[in-house]
C-alpha positions in Angstrom: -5.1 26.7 1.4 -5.2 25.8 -2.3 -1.2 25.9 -2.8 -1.2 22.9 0.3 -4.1 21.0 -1.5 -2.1 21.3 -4.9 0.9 20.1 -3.1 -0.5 17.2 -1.4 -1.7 16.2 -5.0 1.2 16.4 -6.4 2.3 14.2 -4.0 0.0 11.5 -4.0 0.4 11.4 -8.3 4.0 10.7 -7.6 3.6 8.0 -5.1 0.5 6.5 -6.7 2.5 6.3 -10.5 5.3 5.1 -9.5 6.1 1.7 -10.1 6.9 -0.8 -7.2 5.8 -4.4 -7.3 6.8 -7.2 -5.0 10.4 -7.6 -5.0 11.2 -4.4 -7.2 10.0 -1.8 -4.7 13.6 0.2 -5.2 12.1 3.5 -7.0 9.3 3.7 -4.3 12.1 3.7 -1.4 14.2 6.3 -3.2 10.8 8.4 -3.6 10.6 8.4 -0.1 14.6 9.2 1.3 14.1 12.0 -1.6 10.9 13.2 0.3 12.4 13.0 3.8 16.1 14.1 2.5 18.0 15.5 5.9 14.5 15.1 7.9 15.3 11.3 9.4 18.0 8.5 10.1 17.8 6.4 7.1 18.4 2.3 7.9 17.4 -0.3 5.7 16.7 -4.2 6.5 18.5 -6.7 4.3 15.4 -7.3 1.9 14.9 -4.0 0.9 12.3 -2.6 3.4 13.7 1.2 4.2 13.5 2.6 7.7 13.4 6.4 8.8 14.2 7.1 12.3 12.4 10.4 13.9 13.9 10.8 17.8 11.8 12.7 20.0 13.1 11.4 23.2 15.6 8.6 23.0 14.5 6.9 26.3 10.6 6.7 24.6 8.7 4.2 23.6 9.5 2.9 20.1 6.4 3.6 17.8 6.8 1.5 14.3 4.5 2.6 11.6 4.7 0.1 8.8 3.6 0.7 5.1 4.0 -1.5 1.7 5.4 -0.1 -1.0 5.1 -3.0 -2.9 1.8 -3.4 -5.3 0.5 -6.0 -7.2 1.6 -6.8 -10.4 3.2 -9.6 -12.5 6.4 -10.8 -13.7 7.6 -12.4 -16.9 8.0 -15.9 -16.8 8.5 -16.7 -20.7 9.1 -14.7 -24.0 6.8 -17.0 -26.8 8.4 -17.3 -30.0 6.1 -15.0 -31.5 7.5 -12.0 -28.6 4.4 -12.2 -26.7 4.9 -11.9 -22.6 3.6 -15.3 -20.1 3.9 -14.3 -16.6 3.1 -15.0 -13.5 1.2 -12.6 -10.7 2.6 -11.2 -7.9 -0.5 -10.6 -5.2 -3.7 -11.1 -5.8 -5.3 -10.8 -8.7 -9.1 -11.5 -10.2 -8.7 -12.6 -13.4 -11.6 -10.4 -14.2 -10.1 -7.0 -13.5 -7.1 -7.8 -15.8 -7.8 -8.5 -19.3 -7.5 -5.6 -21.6 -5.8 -3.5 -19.0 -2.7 -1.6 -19.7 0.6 -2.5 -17.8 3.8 -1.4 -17.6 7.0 -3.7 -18.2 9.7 -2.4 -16.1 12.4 -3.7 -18.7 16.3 -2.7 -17.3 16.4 -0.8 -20.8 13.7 1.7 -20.0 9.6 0.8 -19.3 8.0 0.2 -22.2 3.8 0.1 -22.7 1.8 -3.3 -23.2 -1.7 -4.7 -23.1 -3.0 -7.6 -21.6 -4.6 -9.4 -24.8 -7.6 -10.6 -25.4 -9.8 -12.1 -27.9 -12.6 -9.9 -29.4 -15.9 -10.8 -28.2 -16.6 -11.4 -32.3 -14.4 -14.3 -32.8 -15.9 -16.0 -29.4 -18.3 -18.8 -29.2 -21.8 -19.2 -26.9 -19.6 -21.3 -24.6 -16.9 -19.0 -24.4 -18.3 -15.8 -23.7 -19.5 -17.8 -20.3 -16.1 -18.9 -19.4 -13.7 -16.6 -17.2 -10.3 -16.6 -18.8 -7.8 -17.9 -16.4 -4.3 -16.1 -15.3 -3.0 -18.9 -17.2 -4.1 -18.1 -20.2 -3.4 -14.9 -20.6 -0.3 -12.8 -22.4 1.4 -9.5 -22.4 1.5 -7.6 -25.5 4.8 -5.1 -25.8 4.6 -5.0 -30.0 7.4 -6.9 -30.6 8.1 -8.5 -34.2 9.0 -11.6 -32.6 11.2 -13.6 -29.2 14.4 -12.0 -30.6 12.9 -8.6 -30.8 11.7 -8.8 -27.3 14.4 -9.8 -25.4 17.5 -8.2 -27.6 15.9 -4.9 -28.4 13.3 -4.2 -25.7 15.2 -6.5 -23.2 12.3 -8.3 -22.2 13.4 -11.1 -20.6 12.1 -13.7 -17.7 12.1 -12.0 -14.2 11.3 -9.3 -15.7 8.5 -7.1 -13.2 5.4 -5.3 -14.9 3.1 -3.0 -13.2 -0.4 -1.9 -13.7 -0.5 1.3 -15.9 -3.4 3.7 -14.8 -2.4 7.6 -14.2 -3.7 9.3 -11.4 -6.5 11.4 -12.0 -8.7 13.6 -10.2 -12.7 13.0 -10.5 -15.9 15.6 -10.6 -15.5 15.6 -6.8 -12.4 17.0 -6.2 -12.0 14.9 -2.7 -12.0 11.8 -4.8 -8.7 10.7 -6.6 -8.5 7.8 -9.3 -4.8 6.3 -8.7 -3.4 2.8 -8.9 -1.3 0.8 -5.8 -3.1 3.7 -3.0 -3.1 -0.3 -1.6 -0.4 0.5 -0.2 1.1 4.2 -1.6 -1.4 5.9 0.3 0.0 4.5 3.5 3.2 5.3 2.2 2.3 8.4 1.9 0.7 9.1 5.2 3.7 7.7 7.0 6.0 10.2 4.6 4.0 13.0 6.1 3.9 12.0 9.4 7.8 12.3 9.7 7.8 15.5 8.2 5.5 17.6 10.6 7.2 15.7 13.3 9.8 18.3 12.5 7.6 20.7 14.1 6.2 18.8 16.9 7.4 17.8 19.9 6.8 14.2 21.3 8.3 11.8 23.7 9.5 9.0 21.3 11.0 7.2 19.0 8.9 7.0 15.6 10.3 4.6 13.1 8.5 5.5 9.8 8.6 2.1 7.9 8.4 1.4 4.2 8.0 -2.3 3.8 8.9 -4.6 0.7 7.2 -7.8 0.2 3.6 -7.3 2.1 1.3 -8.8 -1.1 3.4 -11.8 -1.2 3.3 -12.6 2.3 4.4 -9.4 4.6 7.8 -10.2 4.6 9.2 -7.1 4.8 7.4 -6.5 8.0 9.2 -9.7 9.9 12.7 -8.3 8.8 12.0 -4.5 9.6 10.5 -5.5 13.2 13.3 -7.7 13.5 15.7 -4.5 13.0 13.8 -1.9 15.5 12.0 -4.0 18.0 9.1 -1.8 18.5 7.0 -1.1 21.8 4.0 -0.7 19.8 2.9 -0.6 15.7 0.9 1.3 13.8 0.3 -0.3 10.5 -1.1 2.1 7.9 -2.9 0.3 4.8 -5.7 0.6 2.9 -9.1 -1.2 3.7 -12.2 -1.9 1.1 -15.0 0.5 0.8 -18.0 -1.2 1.3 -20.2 1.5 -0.7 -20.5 0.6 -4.0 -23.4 -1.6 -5.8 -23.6 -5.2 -4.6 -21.5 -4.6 -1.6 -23.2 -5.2 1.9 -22.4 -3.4 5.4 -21.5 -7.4 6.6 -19.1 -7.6 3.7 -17.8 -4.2 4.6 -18.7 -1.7 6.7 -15.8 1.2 5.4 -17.1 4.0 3.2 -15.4 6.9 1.4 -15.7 10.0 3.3 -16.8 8.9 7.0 -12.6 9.3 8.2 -9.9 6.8 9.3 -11.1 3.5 9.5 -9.9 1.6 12.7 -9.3 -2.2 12.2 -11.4 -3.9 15.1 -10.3 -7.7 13.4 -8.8 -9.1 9.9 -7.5 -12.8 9.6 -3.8 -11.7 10.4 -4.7 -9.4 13.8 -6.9 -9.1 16.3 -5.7 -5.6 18.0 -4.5 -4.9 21.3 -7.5 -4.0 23.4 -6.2 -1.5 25.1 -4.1 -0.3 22.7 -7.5 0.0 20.0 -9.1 1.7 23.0 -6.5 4.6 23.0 -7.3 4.8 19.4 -10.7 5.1 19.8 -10.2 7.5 23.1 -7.9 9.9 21.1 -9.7 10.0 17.9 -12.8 11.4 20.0 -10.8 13.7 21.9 -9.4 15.2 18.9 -12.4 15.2 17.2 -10.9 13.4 14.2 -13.1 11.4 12.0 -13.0 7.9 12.2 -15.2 4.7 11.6 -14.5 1.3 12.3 -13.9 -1.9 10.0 -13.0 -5.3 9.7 -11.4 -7.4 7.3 -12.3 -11.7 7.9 -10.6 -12.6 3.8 -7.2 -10.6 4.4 -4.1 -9.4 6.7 -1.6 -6.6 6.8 1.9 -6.0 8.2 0.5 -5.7 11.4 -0.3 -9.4 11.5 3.4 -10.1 10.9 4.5 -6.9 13.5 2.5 -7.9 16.6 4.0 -11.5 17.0 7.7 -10.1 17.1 9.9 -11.4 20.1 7.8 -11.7 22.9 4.8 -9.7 21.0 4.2 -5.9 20.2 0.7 -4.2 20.6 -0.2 -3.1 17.1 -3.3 -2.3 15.3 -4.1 -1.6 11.6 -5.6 2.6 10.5 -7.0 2.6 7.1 -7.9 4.8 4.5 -10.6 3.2 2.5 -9.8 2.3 -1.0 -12.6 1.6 -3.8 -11.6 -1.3 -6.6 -8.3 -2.4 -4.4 -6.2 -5.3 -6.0 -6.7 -3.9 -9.9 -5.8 -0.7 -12.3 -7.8 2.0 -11.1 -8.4 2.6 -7.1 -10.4 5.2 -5.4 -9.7 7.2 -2.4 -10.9 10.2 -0.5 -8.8 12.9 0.3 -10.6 13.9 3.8 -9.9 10.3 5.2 -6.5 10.9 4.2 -6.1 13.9 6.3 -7.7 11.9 9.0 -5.6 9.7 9.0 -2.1 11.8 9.2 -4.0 13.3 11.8 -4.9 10.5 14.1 -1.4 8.9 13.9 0.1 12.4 14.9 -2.0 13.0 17.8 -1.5 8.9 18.8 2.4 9.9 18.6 1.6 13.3 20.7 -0.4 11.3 23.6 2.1 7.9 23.7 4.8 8.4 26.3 6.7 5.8 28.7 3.8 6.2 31.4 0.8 5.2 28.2 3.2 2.3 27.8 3.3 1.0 31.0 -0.8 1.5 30.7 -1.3 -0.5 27.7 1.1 -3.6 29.1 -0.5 -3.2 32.2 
C-alpha cells in the first residue's frame, strides 16, 4: 500500500510543477502522452488541446472527460531599460496573492528564476501601505544588468510566458499536498489515471480522456476538442474552492477538504443535466464513494463550453476541492482525489447505450 501512495505522489509533484500556462500548455500534453505511452489513441485539436481515445465498445456512447492543463500565469509584455520584466496576466489573478511571489520565466533558452518586486514596507508612506498595488504596476525581477542583458543573454523577450514557482510539498497531514496549478493538474491527473485502469476494466464505451488548452482565458480548448469528438455526454473534472478556511461562509462555499468528490449542482457557465446529475448522485451512493455537493455562482469550467456543442451534450462538472486556487501555493486532499478517480470509473462502468437513451429520454 505505501509503494502506490508513493507513486501517486510522485505523480501529482510532476504534474503540479510542471509549467503550463495559457497558450504554452505543450510540456503538460507531453507529460500526459508520456504517462499513457501505448495505453490510448492520441488525437490532438488544432489549438493544442490533446485527446486520448480508450474504446471499450465502439458502438457506445461517447463519454468526454475534459481537463485544463493550462494555469494561470503571465506573460511578458516589455523588457524596461533597466532589464526589469512588465507583463500582462493570463487568468485571474488578485493582485494581492502576487507580490513577492517567485515565478518562473519560461525563456526558449532554459527557465530562469525571478521575483515579483516590491517596495519594502520601510520606504512606504501612511497612504501607501493602504493602497493595493495594481497588476499594472508591478515588475518581474530575473537579475539582469540591464534590457540587453535580458533579452540577448537570458532571452527574455515579449511573449515570453512565466509561471508561478511553488514546489510541491507534502504537509504534517500526510493526505494534504501544498502544489501549484492542482486548478487544473489535479483534473489532469485524475483523467490520466482514469485511462490507465481502464486497461483493466471492461466498459461499454468510448472514453475520450481530454486535456484542454486555453480554459483560464476563456475555455477555448473545450469548444475545439468537442468540436473534434462530439460527445454523448461530459464529464468535466476541475477543481472547486474549499469553503473551510477563516472568513469563508458555507453560502460562499459549501466544499471542504476531506468530505469526497464534490458534485457541481450550478456555476455561471452550467447548470447540469438533471438526469444526468441524478446518475451521479445514484452511483456515488451505490458505490459508497464519498461525495458532497457544491456550487460555483462567480465562475465556469469546460463544461459550460462542452454542454452547448451541436445540438447540446449532457455534462456536469466533479471536483476535487482546492484551498488558495488562482495563486502560488494550492491545497488539496488526497482522499477526495481517490474519490474522484473512483466516481468517474464507476460512472464509465454503469453508462451504456440503454443509460443513454435514459438520460435523453
Amino acid at each position: 500500500m505505501e509503494k502506490k501512495t508513493d507513486k501517486l505522489l510522485t505523480w501529482l509533484k510532476e504534474i503540479s510543477e510542471v509549467p503550463g500556462p495559457s497558450g504554452f500548455e505543450r510540456r503538460v500534453r507531453d507529460l500526459m502522452v508520456r504517462r499513457l505511452a501505448g495505453q490510448c489513441e492520441v488525437m490532438e485539436d488544432r489549438i493544442g488541446s490533446v485527446i486520448f481515445k480508450k474504446a471499450g465498445n465502439e458502438a457506445g456512447p461517447a463519454i468526454m472527460l475534459a481537463a485544463h492543463m493550462d494555469e494561470i500565469g503571465f506573460l511578458v509584455k516589455t523588457v524596461t531599460k533597466e532589464g526589469f520584466i512588465k507583463f500582462v496576466t493570463l487568468g485571474g489573478w488578485w493582485e494581492q496573492v502576487m507580490l513577492g511571489q517567485r515565478v518562473t520565466v519560461m525563456s526558449p533558452k532554459g527557465d530562469i528564476p525571478g521575483v515579483i518586486g516590491s517596495k519594502p514596507p520601510h520606504v512606504l508612506s501612511a497612504e501607501e501601505r493602504k493602497k493595493m498595488v495594481t497588476k499594472r504596476e508591478m515588475y518581474i525581477d530575473i537579475g539582469a544588468a540591464d534590457k540587453k542583458d535580458a533579452e540577448d543573454r537570458f532571452g527574455v523577450t515579449p511573449g515570453v510566458p512565466v509561471v508561478p514557482f511553488a514546489p510541491f510539498t507534502l504537509m504534517a497531514n500526510p493526505d494534504l499536498m501544498i502544489g501549484k496549478a492542482w486548478d487544473d493538474r489535479v483534473g489532469c491527473a485524475v483523467v490520466t489515471d482514469v485511462l490507465q485502469q481502464l486497461a483493466k476494466q471492461k466498459h461499454a464505451n468510448i472514453v475520450y480522456g481530454v486535456g484542454t488548452v486555453q480554459e483560464e482565458v476563456g475555455c477555448r480548448g473545450a469548444k475545439t476538442s468537442a468540436d473534434v469528438i462530439g460527445p454523448s455526454v461530459a464529464i468535466a473534472v476541475d477543481t472547486c474552492i474549499a469553503g473551510d478556511t477563516p472568513g469563508m461562509s458555507e453560502d460562499q462555499s459549501s466544499a471542504k477538504l476531506g468530505d469526497g468528490v464534490a458534485v457541481c449542482i450550478y456555476d455561471a457557465s452550467l447548470i447540469p443535466h438533471v438526469k444526468l446529475r441524478d446518475f451521479v448522485l445514484e452511483t456515488a451512493r451505490e458505490a459508497k464513494i464519498p461525495f458532497q455537493l457544491e456550487f460555483s455562482e462567480g465562475g465556469g469550467t469546460d463544461g459550460g463550453r462542452i454542454h452547448l456543442h451541436a445540438q447540446g451534450v449532457p455534462s456536469i462538472v466533479l471536483s476535487v476541492p482546492t484551498r488558495y486556487i488562482h495563486s502560488h501555493n494550492g491545497i488539496i486532499n488526497r482522499k477526495d482525489y481517490e474519490a474522484t478517480v473512483n466516481l468517474v470509473l464507476a460512472l464509465i462502468k454503469k453508462l451504456d447505450q440503454k443509460k443513454m437513451q435514459e438520460l435523453l429520454a
